[in-house]
C-alpha positions as CSV (number, residue, x, y, z in Angstrom):
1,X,77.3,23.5,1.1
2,X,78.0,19.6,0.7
3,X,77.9,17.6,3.1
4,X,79.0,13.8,3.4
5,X,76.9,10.6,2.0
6,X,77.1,9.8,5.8
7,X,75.6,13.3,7.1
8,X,72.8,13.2,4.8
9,X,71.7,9.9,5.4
10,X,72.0,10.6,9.2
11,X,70.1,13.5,8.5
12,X,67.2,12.6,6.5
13,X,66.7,9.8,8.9
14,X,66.5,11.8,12.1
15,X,63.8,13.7,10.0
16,X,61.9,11.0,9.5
17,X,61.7,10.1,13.9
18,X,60.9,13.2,15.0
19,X,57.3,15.9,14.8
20,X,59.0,18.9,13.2
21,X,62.4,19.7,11.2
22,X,63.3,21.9,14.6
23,X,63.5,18.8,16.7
24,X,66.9,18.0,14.9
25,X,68.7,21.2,15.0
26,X,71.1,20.0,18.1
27,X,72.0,16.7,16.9
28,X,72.7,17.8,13.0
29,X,74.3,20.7,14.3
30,X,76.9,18.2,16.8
31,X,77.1,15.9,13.0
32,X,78.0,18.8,10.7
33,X,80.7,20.4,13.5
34,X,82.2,16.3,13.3
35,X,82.5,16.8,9.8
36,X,83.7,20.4,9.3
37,X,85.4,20.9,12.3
38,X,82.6,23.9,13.6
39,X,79.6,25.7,12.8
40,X,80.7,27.8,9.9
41,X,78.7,31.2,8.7
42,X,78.3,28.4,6.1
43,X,77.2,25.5,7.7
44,X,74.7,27.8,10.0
45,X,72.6,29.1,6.9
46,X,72.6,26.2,5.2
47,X,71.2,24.4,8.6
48,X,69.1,27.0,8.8
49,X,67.4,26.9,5.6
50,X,66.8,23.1,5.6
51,X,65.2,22.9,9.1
52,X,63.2,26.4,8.0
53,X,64.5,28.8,10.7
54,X,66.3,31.5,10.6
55,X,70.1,31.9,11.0
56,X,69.7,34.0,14.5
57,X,67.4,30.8,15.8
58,X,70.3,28.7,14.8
59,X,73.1,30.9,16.2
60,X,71.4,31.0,19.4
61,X,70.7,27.4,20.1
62,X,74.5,27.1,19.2
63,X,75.4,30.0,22.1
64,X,73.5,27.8,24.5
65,X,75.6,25.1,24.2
66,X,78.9,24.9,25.7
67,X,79.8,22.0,23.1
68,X,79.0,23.6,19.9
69,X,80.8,26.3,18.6
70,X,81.3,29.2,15.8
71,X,85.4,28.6,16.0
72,X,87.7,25.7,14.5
73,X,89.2,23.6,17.4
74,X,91.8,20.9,17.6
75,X,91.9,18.1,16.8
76,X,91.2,17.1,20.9
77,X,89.1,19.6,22.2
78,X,90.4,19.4,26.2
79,X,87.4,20.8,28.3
80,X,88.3,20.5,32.0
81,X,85.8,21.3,34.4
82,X,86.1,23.7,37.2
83,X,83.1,22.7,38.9
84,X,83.0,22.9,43.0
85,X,83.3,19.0,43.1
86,X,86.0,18.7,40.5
87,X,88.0,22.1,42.1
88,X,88.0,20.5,45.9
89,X,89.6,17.6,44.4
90,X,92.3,19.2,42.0
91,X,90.5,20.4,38.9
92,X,92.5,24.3,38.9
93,X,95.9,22.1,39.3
94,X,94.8,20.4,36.3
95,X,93.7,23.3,34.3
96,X,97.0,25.5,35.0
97,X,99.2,22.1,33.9
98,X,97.0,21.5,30.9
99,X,98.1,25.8,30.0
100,X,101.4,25.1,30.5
101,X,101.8,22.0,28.8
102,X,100.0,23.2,25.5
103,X,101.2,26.7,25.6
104,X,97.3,28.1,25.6
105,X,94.6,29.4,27.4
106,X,91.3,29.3,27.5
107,X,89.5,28.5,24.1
108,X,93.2,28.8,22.7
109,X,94.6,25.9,20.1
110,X,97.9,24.7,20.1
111,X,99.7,26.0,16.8
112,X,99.7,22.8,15.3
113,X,96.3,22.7,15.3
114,X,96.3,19.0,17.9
115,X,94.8,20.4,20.9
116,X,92.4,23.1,21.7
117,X,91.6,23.9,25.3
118,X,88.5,25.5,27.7
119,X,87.3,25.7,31.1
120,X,83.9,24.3,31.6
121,X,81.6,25.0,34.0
122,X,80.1,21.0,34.6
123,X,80.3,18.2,32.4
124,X,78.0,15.7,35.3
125,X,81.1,13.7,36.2
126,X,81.4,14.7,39.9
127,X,81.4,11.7,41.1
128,X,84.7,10.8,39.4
129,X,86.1,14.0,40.1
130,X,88.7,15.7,38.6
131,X,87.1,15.0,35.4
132,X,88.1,16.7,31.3
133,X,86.5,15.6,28.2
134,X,88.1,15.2,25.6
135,X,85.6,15.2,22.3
136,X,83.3,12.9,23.5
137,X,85.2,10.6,26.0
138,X,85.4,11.3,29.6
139,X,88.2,11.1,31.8
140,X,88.0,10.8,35.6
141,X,89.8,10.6,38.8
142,X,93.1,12.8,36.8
143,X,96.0,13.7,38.3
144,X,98.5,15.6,36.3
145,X,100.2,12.8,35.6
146,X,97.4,11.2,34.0
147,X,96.7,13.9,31.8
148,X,100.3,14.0,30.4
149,X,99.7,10.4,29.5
150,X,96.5,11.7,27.8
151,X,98.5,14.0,26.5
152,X,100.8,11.5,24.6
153,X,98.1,9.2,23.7
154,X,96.6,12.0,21.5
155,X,99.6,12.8,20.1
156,X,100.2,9.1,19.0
157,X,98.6,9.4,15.4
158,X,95.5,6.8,15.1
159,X,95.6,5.8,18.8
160,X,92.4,4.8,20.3
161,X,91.9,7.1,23.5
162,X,90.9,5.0,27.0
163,X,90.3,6.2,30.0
164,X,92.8,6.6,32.6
């Protein structure tokens, strides 16, 4: 398995801050599913035998995160959560317009590969509730109007996404 110039310089740094090679596991794991798209049988032995564990340690860290995962996504991978903050104010409105709208379910992806979606259980935004995240930006306060124009802004090729 190759990874980039940028993955390997990330990685051997973090090596260098922290007491053993197991300390790194989550953070290389959230760089290599940036640069492959997810955790690949691939990418999970050859994780494995660089931080000296075995592929089942791996493979379980990777089940006990919510963001991590053995599946290729989207481009935009839409996690709304469901939460009891987020569902008193709107959250299941949310999640039944973002199905419709993309034509998936849960941990489906759009045929054109752009959006992928899932239901999350809490992603600590509840005071901004409804709140989705979409990579790694939050958006609060939604309506379903705001998450059409979130919607559009992805779809916009090389637009920036803000918060609505």
């Amino acid at each position: 398995m190759r990874f980039s110039d940028e993955f390997e310089g990330r990685f051997s740094e973090m090596l260098s801050h922290y007491p053993t090679k197991r300390s790194v596991l989550v953070p290389t794991l959230l760089y290599a599913q940036d640069e492959v798209g997810y955790l690949s049988d691939e990418v999970i032995a050859e994780l494995a035998t660089r931080l000296d564990l075995t592929e089942l340690e791996v493979r379980n860290v990777i089940s006990y995160y919510s963001m991590l995962t053995t599946k290729a996504r989207g481009k935009y991978n839409v996690q709304v959560c469901t939460n009891i903050s987020c569902m008193l104010r709107g959250a299941e409105e949310i999640f039944e317009h973002c199905k419709k709208r993309l034509g998936v379910g849960p941990h489906g992806t759009t045929p054109d590969n752009l959006f992928s979606l899932e239901e999350v259980e809490c992603i600590g935004a509840c005071s901004w509730a409804p709140a989705v995240q979409v990579n790694y930006d939050f958006h609060e306060n939604l309506t379903v109007d705001k998450m059409d124009q979130l919607f559009d802004e992805c779809k916009k090729e090389g637009t920036q996404l803000r918060n609505l």
